[in-house]
C-alpha positions as CSV (number, residue, x, y, z in Angstrom):
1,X,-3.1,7.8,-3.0
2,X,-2.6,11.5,-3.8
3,X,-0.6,12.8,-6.7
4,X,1.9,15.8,-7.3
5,X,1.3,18.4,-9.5
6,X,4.8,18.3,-11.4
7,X,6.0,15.8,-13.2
8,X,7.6,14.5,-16.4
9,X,6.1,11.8,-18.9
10,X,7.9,10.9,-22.9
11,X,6.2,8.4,-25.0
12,X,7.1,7.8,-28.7
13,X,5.2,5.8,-31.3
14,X,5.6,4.3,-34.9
15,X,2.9,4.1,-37.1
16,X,3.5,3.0,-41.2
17,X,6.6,4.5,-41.0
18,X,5.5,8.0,-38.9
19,X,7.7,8.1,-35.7
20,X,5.9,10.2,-33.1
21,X,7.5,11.8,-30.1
22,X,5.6,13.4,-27.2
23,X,7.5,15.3,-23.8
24,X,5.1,16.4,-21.2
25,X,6.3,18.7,-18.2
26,X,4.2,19.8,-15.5
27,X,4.5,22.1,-12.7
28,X,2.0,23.8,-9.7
29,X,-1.2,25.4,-10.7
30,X,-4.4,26.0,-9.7
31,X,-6.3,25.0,-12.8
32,X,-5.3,22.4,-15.7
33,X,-3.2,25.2,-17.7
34,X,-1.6,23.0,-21.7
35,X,1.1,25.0,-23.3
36,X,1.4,23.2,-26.4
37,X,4.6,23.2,-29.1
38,X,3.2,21.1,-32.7
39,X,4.1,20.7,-35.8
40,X,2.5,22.5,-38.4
41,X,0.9,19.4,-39.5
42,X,-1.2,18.8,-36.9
43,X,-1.8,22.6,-35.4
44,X,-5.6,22.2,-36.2
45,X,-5.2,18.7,-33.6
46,X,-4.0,21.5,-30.9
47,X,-7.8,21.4,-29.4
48,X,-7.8,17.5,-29.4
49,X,-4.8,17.2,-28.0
50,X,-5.5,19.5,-25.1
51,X,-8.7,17.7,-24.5
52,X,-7.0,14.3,-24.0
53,X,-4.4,15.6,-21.6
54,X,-7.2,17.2,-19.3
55,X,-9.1,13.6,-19.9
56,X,-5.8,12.6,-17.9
57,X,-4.7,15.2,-15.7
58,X,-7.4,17.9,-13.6
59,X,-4.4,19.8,-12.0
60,X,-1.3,21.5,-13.2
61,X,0.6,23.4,-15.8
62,X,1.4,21.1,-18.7
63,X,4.4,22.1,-21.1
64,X,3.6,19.7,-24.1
65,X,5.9,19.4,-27.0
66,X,5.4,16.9,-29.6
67,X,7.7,15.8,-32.8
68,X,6.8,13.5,-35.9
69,X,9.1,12.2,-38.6
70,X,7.4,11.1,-41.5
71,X,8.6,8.6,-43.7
72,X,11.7,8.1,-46.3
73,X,9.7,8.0,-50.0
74,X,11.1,4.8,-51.3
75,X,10.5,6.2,-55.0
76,X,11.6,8.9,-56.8
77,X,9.1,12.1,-57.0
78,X,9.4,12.2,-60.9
79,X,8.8,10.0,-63.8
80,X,10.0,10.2,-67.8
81,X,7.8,11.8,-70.3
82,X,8.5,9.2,-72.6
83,X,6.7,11.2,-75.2
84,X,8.5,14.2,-74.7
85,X,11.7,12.4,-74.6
86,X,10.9,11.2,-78.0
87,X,9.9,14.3,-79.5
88,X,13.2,15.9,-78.5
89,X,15.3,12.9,-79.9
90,X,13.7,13.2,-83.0
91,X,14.5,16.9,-83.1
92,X,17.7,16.8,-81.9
93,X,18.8,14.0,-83.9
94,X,16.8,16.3,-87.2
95,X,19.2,19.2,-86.6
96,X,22.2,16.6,-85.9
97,X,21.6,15.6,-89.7
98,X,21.1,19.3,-90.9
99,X,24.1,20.4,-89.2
100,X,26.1,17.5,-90.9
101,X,26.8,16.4,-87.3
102,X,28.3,12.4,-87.1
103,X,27.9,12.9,-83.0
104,X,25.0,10.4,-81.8
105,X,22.4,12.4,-79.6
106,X,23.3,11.5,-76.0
107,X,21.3,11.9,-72.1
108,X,23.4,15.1,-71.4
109,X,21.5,16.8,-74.5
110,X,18.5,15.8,-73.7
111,X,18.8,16.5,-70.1
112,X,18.6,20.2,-71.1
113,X,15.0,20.2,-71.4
114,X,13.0,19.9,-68.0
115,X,9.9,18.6,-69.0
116,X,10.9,15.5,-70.0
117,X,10.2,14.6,-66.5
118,X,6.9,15.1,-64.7
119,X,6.2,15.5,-61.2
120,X,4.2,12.7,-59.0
121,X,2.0,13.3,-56.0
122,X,2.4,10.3,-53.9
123,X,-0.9,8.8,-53.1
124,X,-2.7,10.1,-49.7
125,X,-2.7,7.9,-46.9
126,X,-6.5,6.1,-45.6
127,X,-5.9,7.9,-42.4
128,X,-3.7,10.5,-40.9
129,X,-1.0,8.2,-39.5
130,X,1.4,11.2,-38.2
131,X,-1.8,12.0,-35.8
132,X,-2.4,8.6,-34.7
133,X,1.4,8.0,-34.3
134,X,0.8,11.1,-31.9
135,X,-2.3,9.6,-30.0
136,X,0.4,6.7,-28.7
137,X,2.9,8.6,-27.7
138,X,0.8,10.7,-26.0
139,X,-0.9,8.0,-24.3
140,X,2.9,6.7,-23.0
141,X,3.7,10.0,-21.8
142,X,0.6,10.6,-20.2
143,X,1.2,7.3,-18.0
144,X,4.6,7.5,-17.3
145,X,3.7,11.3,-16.1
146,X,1.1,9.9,-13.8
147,X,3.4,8.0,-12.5
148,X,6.3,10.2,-11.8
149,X,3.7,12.1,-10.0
150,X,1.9,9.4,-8.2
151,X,4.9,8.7,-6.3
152,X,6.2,12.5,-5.7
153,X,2.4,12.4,-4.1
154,X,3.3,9.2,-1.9
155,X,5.7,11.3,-0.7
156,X,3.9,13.7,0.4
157,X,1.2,12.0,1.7
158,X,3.7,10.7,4.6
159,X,4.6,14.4,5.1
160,X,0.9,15.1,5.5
161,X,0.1,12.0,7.7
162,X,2.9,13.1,9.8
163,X,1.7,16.6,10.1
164,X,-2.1,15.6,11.0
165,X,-1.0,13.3,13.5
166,X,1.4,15.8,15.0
167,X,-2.0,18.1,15.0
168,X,-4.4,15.7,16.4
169,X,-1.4,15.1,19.6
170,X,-1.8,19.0,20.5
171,X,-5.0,18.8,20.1
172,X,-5.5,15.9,22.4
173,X,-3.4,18.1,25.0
174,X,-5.8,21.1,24.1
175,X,-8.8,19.0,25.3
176,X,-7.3,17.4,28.3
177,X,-5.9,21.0,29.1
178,X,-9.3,22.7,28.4
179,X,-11.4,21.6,31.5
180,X,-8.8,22.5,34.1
181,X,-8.2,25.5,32.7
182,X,-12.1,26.4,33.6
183,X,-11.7,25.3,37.1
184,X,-8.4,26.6,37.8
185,X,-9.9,30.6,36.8
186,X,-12.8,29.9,38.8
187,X,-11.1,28.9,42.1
188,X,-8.5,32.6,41.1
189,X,-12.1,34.5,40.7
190,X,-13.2,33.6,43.7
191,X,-10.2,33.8,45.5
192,X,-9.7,37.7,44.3
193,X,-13.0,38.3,45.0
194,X,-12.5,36.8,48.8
195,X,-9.5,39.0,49.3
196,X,-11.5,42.4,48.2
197,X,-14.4,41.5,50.0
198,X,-13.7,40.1,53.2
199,X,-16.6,41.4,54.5
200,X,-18.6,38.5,52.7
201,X,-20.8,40.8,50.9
202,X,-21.0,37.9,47.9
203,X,-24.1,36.8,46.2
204,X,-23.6,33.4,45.7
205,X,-26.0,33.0,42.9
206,X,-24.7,36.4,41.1
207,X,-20.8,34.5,41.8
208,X,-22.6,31.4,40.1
209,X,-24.2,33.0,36.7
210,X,-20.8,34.9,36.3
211,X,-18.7,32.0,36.5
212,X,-20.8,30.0,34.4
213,X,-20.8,32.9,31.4
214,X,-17.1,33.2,32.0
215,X,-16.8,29.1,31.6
216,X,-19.2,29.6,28.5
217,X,-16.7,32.1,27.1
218,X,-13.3,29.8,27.6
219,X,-14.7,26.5,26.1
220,X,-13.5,25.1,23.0
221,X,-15.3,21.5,23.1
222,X,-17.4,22.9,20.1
223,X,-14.3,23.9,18.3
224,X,-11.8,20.9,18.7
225,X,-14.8,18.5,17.6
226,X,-14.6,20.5,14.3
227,X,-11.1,19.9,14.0
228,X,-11.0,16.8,14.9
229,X,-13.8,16.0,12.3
230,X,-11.3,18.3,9.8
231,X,-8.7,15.9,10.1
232,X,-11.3,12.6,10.0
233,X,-11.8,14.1,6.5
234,X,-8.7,15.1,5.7
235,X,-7.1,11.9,5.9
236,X,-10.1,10.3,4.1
237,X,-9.5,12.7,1.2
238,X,-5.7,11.6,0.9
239,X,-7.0,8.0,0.7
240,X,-9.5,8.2,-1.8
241,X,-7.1,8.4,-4.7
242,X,-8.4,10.9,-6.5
243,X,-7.8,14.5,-7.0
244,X,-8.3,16.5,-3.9
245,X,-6.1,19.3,-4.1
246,X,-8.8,21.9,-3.6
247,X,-10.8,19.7,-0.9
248,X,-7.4,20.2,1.2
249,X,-7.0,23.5,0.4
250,X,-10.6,24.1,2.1
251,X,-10.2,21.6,4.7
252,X,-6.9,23.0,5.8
253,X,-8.7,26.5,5.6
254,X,-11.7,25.6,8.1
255,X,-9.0,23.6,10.2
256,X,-7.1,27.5,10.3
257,X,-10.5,29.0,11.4
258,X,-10.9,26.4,14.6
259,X,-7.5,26.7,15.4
260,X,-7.5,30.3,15.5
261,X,-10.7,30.1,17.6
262,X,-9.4,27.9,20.2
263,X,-6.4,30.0,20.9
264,X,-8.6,33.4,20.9
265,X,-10.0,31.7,23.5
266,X,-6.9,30.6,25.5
267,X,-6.1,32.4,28.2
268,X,-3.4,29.7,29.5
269,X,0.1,30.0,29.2
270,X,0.7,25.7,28.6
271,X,-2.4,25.3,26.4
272,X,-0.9,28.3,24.1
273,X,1.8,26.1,23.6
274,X,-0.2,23.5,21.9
275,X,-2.2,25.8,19.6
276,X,1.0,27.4,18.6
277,X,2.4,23.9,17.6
278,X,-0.9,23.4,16.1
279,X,-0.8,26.6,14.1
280,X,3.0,25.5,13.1
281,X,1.6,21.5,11.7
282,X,-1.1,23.2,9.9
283,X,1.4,25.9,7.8
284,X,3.2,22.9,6.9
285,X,0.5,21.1,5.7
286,X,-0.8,24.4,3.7
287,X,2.5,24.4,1.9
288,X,2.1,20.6,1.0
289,X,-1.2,20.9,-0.4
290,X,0.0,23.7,-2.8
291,X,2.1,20.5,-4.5
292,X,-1.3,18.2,-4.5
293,X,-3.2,17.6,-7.5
């Protein structure tokens, strides 16, 4: 089973409280071509990341945009300086007295003061969860991609079967055209050659070597077993299940060449026919195999 080259694939993941979520879009190209959009967080993963896409994927440009959210903190980012808070009661409640103040010290005075709290940092994690978070969803996306494009590739597949058999049909009409094409010049040679001279002035053995040069010139057994053996491997390729986008790409190339070939050499109006419809089959398949991975 072949595969397309553009497809869509979103995973997402939840690790200790990091929720990951990875969109992966992919259209035609020749090479495996990652575009990715991170987080700052993991920006120095970019290289990873790219490495397990093309682990996954050998064809194809791959749009990749990935999102975490980390984690409510469950506790507050500060705590009391208890000390400080007690140092600034004690003062307050010293200039209270001095002042001749009745009014108990209350949180709104204290408040004033900023470093009665102090800042916490929140322990680091054993392991960077946001990344691994990522490695799932990735790993999602990544199949349901391959799938999407697994079946566009059924898809074309049939359009390729369709268009090889179509081929191989001319073709067979090529060959079965090919020999009585020979004869049929021979017997018009020799018949012009009768008519300008009567006189029987003909070597027969001269007649002979000509005829068999121009019989060397017209056949295309050589080149039809080529393309027939183009289209054996052709259809093996889109079997195999594996990525064969450039084997097509050269097997429709030779399959051009012999094509070409045969009708350079045809010189009959009916057998034209074919390697036209031939020619036709073969730019259809050329424009599938752009799509194939």
């Amino acid at each position: 089973m072949i595969a397309s080259m553009t497809g869509f694939g979103r995973g997402e993941a939840e690790v200790h409280g990091f929720v990951a979520t990875v969109e992966l879009r992919s259209v035609n190209s020749r090479y495996c071509e990652i575009s990715p959009r991170t987080p700052k967080s993991i920006s120095d993963r970019e290289g990873e990341l790219q490495r397990i896409i093309k682990e996954a994927f050998s064809r194809g440009r791959i749009s990749v945009s990935v999102q975490i959210d980390e984690p409510v903190e469950e506790t507050a980012p500060f705590v009391v300086n208890a000390k400080a808070v007690e140092s600034y009661t004690k003062l307050l409640d010293s200039v209270r007295q001095a002042a001749g103040i009745e009014e108990p010290v209350r949180l709104e005075h204290l408040l004033r003061y900023p470093d009665i709290f102090e800042s916490v940092e929140p322990p680091a994690p054993e392991e960077d969860y946001g990344w691994v978070a990522v490695v799932k969803a990735l790993d999602l996306a990544c199949k349901g991609m391959r799938s999407m494009r697994l079946q566009e590739g059924d898809a074309l597949r049939k359009e390729l079967e369709d268009r090889l058999n179509g081929t191989e049909e001319k073709l067979r009409e090529v060959e079965r055209l090919a020999p009585l094409r020979v004869v049929s010049t021979k017997e018009r040679l020799q018949q012009r050659l009768a008519e300008v001279l009567e006189d029987g002035r003909i070597d027969p053995d001269r007649l002979e070597f000509e005829m068999a040069m121009l019989a060397d010139k017209l056949d295309v057994r050589e080149e039809c077993v080529r393309l027939d053996s183009h289209l054996v491997l052709f259809r093996e390729a889109i079997a195999s299940g594996e990525p064969v986008g450039r084997k097509l790409n050269f097997l429709a190339q030779e399959m051009n060449r012999e094509i070409n070939t045969i009708g350079s050499k045809s010189n009959d109006a009916e057998m034209a026919h074919f390697v036209v419809g031939m020619k036709e089959e073969l730019e259809k398949i050329r424009e599938q195999v752009e799509n194939v991975e």
